[in-house]
Residue frames relative to the residue before (quaternion, step in Angstrom):
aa qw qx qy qz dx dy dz
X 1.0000 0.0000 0.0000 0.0000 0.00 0.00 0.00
X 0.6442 0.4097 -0.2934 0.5754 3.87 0.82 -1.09
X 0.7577 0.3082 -0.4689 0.3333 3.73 0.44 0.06
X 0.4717 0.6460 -0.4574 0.3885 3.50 1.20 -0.33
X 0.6992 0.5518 -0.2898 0.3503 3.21 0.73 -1.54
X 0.6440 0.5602 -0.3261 0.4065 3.49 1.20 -1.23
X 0.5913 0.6016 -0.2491 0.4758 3.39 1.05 -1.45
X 0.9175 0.0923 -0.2443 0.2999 3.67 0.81 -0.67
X 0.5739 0.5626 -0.5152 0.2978 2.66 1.24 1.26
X 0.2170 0.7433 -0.4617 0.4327 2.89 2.28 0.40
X 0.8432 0.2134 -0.2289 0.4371 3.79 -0.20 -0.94
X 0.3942 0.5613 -0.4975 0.5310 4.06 0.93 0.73
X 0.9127 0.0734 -0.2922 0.2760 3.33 0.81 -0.72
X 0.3096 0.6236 -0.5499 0.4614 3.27 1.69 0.70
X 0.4195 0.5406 -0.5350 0.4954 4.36 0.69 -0.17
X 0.8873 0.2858 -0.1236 0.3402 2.98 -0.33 -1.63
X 0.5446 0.3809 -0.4709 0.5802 4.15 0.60 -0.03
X 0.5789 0.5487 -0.4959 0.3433 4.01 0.49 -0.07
X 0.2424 -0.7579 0.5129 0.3221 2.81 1.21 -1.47
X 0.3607 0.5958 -0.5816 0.4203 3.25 1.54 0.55
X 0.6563 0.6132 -0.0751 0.4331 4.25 1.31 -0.38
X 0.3158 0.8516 -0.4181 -0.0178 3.35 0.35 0.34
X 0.4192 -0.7466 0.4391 0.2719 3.60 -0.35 0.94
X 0.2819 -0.5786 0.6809 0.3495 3.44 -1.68 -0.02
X 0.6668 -0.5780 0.4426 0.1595 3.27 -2.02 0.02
X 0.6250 0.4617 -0.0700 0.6255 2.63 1.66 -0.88
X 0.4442 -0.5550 0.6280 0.3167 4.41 -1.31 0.22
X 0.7434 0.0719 0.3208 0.5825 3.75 0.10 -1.67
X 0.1890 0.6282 -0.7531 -0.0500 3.62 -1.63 0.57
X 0.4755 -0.5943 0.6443 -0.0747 2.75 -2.13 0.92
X 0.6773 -0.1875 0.2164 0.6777 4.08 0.45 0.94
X 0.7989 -0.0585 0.3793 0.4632 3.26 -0.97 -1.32
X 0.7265 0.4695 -0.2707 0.4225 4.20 0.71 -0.30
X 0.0870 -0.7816 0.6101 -0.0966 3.43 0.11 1.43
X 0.3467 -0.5502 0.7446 0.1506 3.22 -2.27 1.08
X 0.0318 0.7899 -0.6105 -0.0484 3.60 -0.62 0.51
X 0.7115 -0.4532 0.3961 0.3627 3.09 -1.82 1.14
X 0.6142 0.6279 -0.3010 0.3714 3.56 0.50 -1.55
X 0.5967 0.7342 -0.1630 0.2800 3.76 0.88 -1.32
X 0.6858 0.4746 0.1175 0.5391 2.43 1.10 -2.85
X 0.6571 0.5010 -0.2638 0.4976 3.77 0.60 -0.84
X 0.8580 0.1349 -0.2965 0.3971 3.58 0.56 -0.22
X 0.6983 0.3574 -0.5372 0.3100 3.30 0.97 0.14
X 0.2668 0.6731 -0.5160 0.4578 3.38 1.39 0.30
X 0.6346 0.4788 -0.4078 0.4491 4.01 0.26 -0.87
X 0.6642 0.4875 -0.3284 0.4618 3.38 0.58 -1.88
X 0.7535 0.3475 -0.3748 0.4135 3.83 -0.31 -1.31
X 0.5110 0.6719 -0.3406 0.4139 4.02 0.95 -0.35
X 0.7538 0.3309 -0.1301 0.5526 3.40 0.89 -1.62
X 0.5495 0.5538 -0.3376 0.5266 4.20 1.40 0.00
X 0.4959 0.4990 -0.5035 0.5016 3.71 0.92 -0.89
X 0.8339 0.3948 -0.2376 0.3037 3.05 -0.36 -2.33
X 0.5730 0.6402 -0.3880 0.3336 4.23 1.20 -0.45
X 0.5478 0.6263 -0.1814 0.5242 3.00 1.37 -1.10
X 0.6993 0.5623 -0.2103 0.3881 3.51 0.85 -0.82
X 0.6819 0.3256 -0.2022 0.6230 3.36 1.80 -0.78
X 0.3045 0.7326 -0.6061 0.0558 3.85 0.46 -0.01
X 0.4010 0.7934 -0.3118 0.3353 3.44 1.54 -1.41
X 0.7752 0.2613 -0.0437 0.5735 3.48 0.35 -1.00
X 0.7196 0.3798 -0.2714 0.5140 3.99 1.04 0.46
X 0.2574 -0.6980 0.5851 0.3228 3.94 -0.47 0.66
X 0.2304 0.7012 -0.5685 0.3633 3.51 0.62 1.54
X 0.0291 -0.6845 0.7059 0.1795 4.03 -0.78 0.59
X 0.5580 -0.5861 0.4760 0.3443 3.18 -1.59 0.54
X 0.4630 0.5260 -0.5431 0.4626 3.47 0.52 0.41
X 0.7528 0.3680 -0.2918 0.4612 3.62 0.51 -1.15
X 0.4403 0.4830 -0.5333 0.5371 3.84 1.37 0.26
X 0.7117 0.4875 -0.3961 0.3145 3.08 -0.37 -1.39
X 0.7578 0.4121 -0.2788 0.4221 3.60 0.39 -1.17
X 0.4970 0.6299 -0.3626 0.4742 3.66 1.10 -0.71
X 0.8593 0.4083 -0.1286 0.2800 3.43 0.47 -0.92
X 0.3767 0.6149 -0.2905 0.6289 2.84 2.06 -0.55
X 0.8664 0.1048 -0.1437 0.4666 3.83 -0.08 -0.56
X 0.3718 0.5941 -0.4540 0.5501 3.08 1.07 0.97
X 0.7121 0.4972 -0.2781 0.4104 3.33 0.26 -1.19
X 0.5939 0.6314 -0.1857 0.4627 3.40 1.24 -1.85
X 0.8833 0.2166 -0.1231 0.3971 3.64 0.55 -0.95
X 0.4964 0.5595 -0.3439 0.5677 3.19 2.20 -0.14
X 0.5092 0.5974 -0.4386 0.4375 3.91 1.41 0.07
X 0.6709 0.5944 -0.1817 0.4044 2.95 0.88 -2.23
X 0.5587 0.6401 -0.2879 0.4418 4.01 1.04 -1.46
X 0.8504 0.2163 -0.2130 0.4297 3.31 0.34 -1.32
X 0.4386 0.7177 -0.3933 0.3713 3.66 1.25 -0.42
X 0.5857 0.6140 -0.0686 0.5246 3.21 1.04 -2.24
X 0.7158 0.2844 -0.1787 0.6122 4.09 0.08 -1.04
X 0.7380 0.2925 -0.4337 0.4263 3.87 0.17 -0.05
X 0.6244 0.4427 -0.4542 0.4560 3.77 0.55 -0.45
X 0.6103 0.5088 -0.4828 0.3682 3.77 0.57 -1.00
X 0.8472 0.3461 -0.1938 0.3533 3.86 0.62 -0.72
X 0.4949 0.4803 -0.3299 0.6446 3.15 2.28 0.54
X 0.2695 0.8313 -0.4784 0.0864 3.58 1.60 0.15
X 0.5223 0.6482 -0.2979 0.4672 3.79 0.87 -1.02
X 0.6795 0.3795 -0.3010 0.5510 3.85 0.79 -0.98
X 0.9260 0.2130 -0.1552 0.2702 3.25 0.06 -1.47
X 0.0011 -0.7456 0.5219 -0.4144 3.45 1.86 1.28
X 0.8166 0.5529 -0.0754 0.1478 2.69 0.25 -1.96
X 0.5605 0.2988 0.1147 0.7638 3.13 1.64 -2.25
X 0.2804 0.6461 -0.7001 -0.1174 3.61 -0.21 0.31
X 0.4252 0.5799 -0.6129 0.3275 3.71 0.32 0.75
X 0.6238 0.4789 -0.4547 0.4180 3.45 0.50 -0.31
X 0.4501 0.7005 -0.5032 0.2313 4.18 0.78 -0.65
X 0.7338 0.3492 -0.2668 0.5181 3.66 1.03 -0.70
X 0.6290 0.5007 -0.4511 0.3874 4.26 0.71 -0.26
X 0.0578 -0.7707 0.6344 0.0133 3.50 0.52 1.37
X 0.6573 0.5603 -0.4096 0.2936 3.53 1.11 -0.19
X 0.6765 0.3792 -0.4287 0.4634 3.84 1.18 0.69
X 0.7230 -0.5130 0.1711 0.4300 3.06 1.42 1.15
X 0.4284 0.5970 -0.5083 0.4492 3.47 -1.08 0.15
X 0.4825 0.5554 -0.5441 0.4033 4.08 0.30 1.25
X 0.4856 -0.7515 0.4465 -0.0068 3.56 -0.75 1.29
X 0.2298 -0.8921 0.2888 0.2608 3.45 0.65 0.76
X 0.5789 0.5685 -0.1294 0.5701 3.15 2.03 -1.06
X 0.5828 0.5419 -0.3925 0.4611 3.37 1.09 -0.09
X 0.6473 0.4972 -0.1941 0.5442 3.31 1.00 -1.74
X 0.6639 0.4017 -0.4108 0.4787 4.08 0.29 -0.66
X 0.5326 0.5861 -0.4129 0.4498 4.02 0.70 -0.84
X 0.6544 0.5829 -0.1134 0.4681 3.10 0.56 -1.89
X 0.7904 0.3310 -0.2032 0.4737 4.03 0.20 -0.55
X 0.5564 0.5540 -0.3561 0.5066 3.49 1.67 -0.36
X 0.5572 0.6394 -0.2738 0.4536 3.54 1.17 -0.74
X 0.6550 0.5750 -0.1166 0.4762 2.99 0.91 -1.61
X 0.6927 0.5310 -0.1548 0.4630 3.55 0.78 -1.16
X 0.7051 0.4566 -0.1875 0.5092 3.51 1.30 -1.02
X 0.4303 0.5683 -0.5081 0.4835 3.57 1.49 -1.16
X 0.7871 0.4529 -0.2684 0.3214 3.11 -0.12 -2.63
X 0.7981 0.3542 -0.3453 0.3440 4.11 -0.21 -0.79
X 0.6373 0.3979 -0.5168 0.4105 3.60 0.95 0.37
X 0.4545 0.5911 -0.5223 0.4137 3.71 1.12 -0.51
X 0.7856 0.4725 -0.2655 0.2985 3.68 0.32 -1.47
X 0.1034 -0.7693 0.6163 0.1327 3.41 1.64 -1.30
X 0.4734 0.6598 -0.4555 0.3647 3.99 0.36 0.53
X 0.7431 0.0354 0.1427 0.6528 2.82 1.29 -1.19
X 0.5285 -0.5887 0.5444 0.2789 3.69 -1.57 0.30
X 0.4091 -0.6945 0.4839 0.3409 3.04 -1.18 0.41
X 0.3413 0.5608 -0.6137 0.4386 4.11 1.01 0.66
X 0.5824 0.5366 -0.3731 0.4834 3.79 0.54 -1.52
X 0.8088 0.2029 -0.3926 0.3881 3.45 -0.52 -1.39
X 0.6915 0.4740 -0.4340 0.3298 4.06 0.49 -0.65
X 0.6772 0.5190 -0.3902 0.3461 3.37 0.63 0.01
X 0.4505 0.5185 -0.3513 0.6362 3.52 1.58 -0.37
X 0.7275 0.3860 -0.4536 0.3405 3.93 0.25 -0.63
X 0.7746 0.4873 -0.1986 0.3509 3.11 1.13 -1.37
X 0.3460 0.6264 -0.4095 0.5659 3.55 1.85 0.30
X 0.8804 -0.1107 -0.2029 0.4142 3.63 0.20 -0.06
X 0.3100 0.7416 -0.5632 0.1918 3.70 0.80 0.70
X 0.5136 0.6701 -0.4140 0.3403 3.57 1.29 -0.42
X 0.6827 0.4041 -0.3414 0.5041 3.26 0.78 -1.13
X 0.5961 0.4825 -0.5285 0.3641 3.89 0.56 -0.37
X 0.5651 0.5678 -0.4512 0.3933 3.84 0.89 -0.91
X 0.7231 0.5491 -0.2666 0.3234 3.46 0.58 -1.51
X 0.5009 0.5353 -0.2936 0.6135 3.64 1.41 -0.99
X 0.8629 0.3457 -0.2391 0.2806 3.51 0.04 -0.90
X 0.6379 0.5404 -0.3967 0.3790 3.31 1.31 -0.49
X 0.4319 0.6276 -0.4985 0.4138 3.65 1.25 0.20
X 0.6107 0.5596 -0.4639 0.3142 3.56 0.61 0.20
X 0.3864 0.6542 -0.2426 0.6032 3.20 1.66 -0.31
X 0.6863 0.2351 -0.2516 0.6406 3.86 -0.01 -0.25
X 0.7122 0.1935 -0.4466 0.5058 4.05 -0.18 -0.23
X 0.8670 0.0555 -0.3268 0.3720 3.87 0.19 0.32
X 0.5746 -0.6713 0.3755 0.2795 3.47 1.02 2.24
X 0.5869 0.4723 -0.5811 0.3079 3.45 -0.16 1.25
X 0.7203 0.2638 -0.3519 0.5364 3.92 -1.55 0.14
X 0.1957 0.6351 -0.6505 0.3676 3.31 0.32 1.31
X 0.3753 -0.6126 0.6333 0.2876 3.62 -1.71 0.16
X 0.7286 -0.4013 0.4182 0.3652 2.84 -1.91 -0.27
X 0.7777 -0.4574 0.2374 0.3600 3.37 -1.71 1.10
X 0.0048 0.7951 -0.6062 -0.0189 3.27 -0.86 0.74
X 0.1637 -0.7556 0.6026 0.1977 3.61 -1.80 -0.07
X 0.0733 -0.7576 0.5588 -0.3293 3.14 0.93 1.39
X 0.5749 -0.3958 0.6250 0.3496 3.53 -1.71 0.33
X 0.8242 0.2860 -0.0951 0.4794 3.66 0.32 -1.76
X 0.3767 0.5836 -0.6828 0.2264 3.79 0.37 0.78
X 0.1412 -0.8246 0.5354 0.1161 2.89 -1.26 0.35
X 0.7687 -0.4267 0.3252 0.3482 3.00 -1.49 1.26
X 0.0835 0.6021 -0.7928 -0.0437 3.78 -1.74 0.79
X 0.6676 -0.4182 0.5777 0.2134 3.45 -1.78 0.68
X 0.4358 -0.6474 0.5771 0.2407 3.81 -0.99 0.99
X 0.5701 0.5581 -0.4108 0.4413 3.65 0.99 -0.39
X 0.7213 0.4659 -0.0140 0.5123 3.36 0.82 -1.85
X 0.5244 0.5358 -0.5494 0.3689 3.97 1.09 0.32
X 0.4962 -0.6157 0.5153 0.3304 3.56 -1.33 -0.22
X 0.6515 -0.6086 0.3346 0.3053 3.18 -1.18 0.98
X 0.7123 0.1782 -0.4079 0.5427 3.49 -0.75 1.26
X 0.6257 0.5154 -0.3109 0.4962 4.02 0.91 -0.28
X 0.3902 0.7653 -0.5089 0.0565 3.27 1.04 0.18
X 0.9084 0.3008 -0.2314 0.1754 3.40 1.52 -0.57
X 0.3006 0.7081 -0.4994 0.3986 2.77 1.94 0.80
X 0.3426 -0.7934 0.4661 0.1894 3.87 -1.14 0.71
X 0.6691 0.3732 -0.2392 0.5965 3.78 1.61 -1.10
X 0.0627 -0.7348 0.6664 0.1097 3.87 -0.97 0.56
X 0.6209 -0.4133 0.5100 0.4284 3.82 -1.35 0.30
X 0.4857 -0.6948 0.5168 0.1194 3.33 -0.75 1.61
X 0.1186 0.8505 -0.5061 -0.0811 4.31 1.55 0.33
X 0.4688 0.6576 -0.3845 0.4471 4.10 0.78 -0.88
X 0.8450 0.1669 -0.1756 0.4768 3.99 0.55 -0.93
X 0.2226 0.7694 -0.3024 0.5167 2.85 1.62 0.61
X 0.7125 0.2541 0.0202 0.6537 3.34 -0.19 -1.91
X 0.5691 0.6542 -0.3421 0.3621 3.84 0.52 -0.34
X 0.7061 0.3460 -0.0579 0.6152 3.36 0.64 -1.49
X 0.6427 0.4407 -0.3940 0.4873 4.16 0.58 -0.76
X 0.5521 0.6224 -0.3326 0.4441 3.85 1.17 -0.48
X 0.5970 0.6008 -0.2297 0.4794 2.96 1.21 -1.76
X 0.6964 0.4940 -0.2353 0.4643 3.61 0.57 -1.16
X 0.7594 0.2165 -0.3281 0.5185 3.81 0.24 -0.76
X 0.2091 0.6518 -0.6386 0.3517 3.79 0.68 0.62
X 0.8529 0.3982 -0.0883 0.3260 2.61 -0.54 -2.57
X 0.6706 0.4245 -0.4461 0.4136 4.05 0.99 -0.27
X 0.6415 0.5762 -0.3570 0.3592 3.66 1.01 -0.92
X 0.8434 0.3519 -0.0687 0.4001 2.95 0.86 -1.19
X 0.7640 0.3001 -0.1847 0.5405 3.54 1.43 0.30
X 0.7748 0.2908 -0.1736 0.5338 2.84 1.73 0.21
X 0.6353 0.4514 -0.2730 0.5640 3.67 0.98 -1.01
X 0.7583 0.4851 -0.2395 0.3637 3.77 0.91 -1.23
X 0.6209 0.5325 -0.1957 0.5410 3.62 1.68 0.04
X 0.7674 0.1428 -0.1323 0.6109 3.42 1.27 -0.42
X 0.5094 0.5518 -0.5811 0.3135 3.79 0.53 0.34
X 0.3904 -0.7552 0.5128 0.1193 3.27 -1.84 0.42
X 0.7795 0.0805 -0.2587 0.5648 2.90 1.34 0.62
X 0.6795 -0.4189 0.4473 0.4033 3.39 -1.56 0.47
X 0.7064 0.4175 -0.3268 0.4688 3.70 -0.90 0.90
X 0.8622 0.2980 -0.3184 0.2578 3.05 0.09 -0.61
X 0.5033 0.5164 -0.5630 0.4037 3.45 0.95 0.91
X 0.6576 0.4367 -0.4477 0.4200 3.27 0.86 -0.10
X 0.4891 0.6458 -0.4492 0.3767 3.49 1.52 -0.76
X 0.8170 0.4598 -0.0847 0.3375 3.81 1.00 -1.31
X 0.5998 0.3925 -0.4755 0.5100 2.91 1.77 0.08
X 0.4559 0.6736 -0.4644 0.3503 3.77 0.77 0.20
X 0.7235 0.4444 -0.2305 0.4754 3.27 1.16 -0.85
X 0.4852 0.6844 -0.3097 0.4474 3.59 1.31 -1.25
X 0.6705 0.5647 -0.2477 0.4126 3.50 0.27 -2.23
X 0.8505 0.4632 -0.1144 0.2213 2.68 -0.14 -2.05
X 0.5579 0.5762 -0.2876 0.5235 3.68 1.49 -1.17
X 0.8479 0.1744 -0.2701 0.4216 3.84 0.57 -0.61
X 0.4333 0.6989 -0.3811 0.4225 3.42 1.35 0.37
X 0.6972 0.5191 -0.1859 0.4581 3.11 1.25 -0.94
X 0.4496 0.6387 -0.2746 0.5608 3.45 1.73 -0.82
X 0.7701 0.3725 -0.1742 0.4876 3.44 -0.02 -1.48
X 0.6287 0.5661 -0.4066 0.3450 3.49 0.51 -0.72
X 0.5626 0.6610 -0.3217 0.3782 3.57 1.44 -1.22
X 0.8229 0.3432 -0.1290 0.4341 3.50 0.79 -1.08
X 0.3874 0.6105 -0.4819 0.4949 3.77 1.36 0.29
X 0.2589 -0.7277 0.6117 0.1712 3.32 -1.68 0.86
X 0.6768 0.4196 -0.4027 0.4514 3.69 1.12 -0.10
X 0.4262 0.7810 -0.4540 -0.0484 3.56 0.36 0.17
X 0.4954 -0.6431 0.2916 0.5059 3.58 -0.70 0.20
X 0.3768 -0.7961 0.4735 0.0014 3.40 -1.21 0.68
X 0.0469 -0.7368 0.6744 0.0099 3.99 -0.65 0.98
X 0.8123 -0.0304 0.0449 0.5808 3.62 -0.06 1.40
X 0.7302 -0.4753 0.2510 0.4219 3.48 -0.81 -0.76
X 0.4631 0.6115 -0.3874 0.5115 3.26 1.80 0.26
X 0.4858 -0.6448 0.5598 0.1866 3.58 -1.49 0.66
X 0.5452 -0.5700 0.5094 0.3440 3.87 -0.84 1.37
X 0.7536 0.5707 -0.1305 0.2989 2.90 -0.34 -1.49
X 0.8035 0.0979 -0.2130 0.5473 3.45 0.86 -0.41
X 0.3401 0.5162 -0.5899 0.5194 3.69 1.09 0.72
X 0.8386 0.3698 -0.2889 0.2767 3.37 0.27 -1.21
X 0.4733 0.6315 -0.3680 0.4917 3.52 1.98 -0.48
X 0.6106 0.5082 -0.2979 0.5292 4.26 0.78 -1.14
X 0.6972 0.2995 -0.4480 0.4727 3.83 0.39 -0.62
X 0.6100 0.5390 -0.4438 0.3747 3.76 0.39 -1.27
X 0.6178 0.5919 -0.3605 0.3714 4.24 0.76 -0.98
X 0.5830 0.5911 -0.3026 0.4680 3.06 1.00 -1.49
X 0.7621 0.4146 -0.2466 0.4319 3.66 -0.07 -1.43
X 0.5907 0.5832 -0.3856 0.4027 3.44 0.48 -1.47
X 0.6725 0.5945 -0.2740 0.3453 3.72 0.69 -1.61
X 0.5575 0.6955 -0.1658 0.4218 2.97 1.13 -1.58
X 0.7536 0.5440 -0.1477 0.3381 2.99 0.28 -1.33
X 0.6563 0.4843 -0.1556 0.5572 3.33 0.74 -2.07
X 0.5944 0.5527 -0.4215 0.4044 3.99 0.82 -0.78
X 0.7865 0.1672 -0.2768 0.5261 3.52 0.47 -1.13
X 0.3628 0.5861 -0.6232 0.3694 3.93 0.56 0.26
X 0.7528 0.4537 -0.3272 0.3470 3.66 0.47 -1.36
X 0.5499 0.7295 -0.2993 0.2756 3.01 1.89 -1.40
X 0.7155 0.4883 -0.2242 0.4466 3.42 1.18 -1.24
X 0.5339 0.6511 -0.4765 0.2528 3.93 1.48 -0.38
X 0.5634 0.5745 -0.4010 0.4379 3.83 1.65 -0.80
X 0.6297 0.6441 -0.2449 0.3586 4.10 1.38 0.18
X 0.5975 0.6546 -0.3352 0.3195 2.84 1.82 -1.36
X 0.6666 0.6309 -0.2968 0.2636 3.38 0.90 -1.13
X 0.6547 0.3581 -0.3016 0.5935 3.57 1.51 -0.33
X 0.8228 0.1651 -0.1354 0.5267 3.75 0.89 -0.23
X 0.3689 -0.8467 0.3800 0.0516 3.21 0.36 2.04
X 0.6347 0.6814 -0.2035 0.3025 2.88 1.41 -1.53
X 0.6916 0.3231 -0.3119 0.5657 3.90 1.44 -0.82
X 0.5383 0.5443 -0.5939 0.2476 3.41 0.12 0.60
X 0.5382 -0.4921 0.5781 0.3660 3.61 -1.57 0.60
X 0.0245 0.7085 -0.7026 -0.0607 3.71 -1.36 0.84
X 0.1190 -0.7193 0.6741 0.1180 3.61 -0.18 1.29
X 0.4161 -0.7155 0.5436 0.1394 3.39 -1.57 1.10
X 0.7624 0.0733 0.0679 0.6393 3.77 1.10 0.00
């Protein structure tokens, strides 16, 4: 079954990077009320990255009540975060249109905003509860937020944006002459950067969460490693995007990817530092129960 599926979604997207395929943005409209791909793709990520959370409480003095609620106003302010951090650096556009500031549904969410934004959230929510810390609860988010990124960056390909620059690759893929960026009007295949940032996500899933989250010894260092993970191929991919957001002539996204490494590193160094300790002070080690 997982290879059929792969196999057919292998030739869906050799159609559509031809451009012999051209997708809509939208599932179904009604008058003027549209379901959009963009919509479906992330909360499909979110309810994706909650199943599999739910799955690790065992091994967290987390109750699913104190998930459930965590995530509810998480989400809410991990929307607002990334909404809120993309318009400020799209300010010049949405000066302009401030009606668009609220149609998060033609895109235009900041991942680094929204992750900033949920860390906040996470700290508000674990001192109210005092049950838990807010390493514990971030390390249980950041154990499965990859797979939400990866789910979500497919919204990006159904409305042909965060693409790279023109390419002739085998796997460029096709962009709409409407949907090209200004000066690119005549290049037609662009670096394909969405399945990119899509599949590298995919990857630091399957270590955090099937590997780092089963054999670490302390609290932190999945979140310590997904700072570094993320950030190392975010910063890559970021190089070859043509919409990115911009402070001067430098690229957000990888200022903000070079500081997050730095720490992350930092971190995991004295995390490891403290592993030559555990053995006299059982008590800080991580005991995962399964």
């Amino acid at each position: 079954m997982f290879f059929a599926i792969a196999f057919g979604l292998f030739l869906f997207l050799k159609e559509v990077f031809s451009g012999r395929l051209i997708v809509r943005d939208y599932i179904f409209q009604i008058g003027r009320f549209q379901i959009r791909w963009y919509s479906v793709c992330i909360a499909t990520g979110i309810f994706t990255a909650y199943f599999l959370a739910r799955r690790r409480l065992k091994n967290y003095p987390i109750t699913p009540e104190d998930l459930d609620e965590g995530v509810f106003w998480g989400v809410i302010f991990g929307i607002l975060g990334a909404r809120t951090y993309y318009v400020i650096f799209n300010w010049s556009y949405y000066s302009r249109y401030p009606s668009e500031i609220y149609k998060i549904w033609h895109g235009g969410l900041a991942i680094h905003g929204g992750f900033f934004a949920a860390l906040l959230t996470i700290y508000v929510y674990s001192k109210i509860k005092k049950r838990f810390t807010f390493v514990q609860a971030a390390d249980l988010f950041t154990s499965v937020l990859p797979i939400a990124q990866a789910i979500g960056r497919w919204g990006n390909f159904f409305n042909y944006e965060a693409y790279g620059r023109p390419t002739n690759l085998p796997w460029g893929m096709y962009v709409p002459p409407e949907r090209r960026m200004p000066g690119f009007d005549m290049a037609t295949h662009y670096h394909p950067t969405f399945l990119y940032e899509s599949l590298w996500d995919l990857a630091v899933f399957v270590i955090l969460y099937f590997i780092v989250e089963k054999r670490k010894r302390h609290f932190g260092e999945t979140t310590a490693l997904y700072l570094v993970m993320y950030s190392l191929g975010r910063f890559w991919i970021e190089g070859l995007r043509l919409d990115s957001l911009m402070v001067g002539h430098l690229r957000t996204a990888q200022i903000v990817s070079i500081v997050l490494i730095i720490f992350g590193a930092s971190w995991y160094a004295f995390l490891l530092g403290k592993n030559k300790n555990s053995e006299t002070n059982p008590e800080s080690k991580y005991q995962p129960k399964g």
